[in-house]
C-alpha positions in Angstrom: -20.9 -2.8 -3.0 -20.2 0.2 -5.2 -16.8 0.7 -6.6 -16.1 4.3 -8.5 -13.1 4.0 -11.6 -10.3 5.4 -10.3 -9.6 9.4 -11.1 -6.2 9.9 -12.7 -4.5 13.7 -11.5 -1.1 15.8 -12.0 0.6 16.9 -8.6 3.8 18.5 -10.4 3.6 16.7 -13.6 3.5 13.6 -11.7 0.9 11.5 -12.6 -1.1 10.2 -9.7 -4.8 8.2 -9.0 -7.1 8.0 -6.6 -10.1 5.1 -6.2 -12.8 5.4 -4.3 -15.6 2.6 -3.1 -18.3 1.2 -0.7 -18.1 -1.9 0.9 -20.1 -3.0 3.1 -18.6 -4.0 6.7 -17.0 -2.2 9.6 -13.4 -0.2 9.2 -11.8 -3.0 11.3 -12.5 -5.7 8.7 -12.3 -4.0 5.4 -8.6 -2.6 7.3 -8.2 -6.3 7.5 -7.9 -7.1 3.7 -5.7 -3.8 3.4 -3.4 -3.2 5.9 0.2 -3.6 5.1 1.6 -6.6 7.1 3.6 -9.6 6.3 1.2 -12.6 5.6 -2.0 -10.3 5.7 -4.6 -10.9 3.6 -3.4 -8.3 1.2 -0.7 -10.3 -0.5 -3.6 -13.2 -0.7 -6.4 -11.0 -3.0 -4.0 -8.4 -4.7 -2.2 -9.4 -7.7 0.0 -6.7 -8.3 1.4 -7.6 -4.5 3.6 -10.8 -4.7 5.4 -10.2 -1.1 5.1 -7.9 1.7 8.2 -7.9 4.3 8.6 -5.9 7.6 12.3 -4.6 7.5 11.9 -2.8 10.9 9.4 -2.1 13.4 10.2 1.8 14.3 7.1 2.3 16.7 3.8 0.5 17.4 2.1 2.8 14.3 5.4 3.2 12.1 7.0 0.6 10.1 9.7 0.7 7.2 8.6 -2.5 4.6 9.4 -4.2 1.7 6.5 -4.5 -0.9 7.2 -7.4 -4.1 5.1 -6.7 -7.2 5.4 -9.7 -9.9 6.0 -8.7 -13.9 3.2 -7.1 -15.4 2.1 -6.8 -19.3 3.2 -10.7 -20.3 7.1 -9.8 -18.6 7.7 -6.4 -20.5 7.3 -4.6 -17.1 9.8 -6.7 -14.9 9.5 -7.1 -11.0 10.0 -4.5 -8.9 10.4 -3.9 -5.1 9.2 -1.2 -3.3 10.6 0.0 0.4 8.7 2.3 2.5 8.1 3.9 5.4 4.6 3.3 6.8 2.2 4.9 9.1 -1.0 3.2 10.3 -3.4 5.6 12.3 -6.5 4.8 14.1 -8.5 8.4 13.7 -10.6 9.8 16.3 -13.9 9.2 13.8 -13.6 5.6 13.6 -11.4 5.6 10.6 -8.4 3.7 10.1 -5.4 5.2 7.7 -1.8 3.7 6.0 0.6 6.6 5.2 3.5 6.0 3.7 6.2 7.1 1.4 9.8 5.8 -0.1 12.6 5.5 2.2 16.5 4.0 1.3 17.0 1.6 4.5 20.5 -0.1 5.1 19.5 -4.1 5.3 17.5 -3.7 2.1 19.9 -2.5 -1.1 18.6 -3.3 -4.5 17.8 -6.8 -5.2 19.0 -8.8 -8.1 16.0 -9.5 -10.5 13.6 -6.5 -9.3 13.7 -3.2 -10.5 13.5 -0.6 -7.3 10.5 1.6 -7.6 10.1 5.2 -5.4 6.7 5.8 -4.2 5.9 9.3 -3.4 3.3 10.0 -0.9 0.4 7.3 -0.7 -1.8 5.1 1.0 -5.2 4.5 2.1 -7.7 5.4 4.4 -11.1 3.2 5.7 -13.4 5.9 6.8 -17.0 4.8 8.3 -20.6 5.7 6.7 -23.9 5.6 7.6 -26.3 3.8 5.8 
């Protein structure tokens, strides 16, 4: 398995990163250990993912979730919780994509003890290689 460092960019003065990597095994199962469900595997290997709630299932490829990170830096980075709007693709080449982006939903205000983070556009995409 070959993993690049991520690249760090500027969209509009936002900062913004990108990693890239080989792993070995089919779009299905590396989509697996990434896809954004409640009780995937996801919450199990990543860290920086403490929870991952479905607030509403809007279609069969379009979700709006909850995503828990835990403190960072020894606690000088509190909690935060993270609600987006998500869109899982199966693409016509084999690959698999998450799309999503911040959203305000009703049955999730701020919660006491996290601060409420705004992702702009992100996800991931599983795309299959040769070789």
């Amino acid at each position: 398995m070959a993993i690049t460092c991520p690249d760090v960019y500027y969209i509009d003065k936002r900062i913004g990163y990108k990693g890239e990597g080989i792993v070995s095994g089919s779009p299905e199962k590396v989509w697996e250990c990434l896809k954004p469900v409640p009780n995937g595997l996801r919450v199990k290997w990543d860290s920086n993912v403490k929870k991952f709630e479905l607030l509403e299932q809007i279609m069969e490829d379009i979700s709006i979730c909850r995503t828990v990170t835990p403190s960072a830096a020894m606690g000088i980075i509190a909690p935060r919780d993270f609600v987006d709007v998500i869109l899982v693709k199966q693409h016509e080449d084999g690959s698999i994509s998450s799309n999503a982006t911040n959203v305000i939903h009703p049955s999730c205000p701020s919660q006491p003890g996290y601060v409420r983070g705004f992702n702009h556009a992100c996800g991931c995409i599983c795309i299959p290689i040769t070789g």
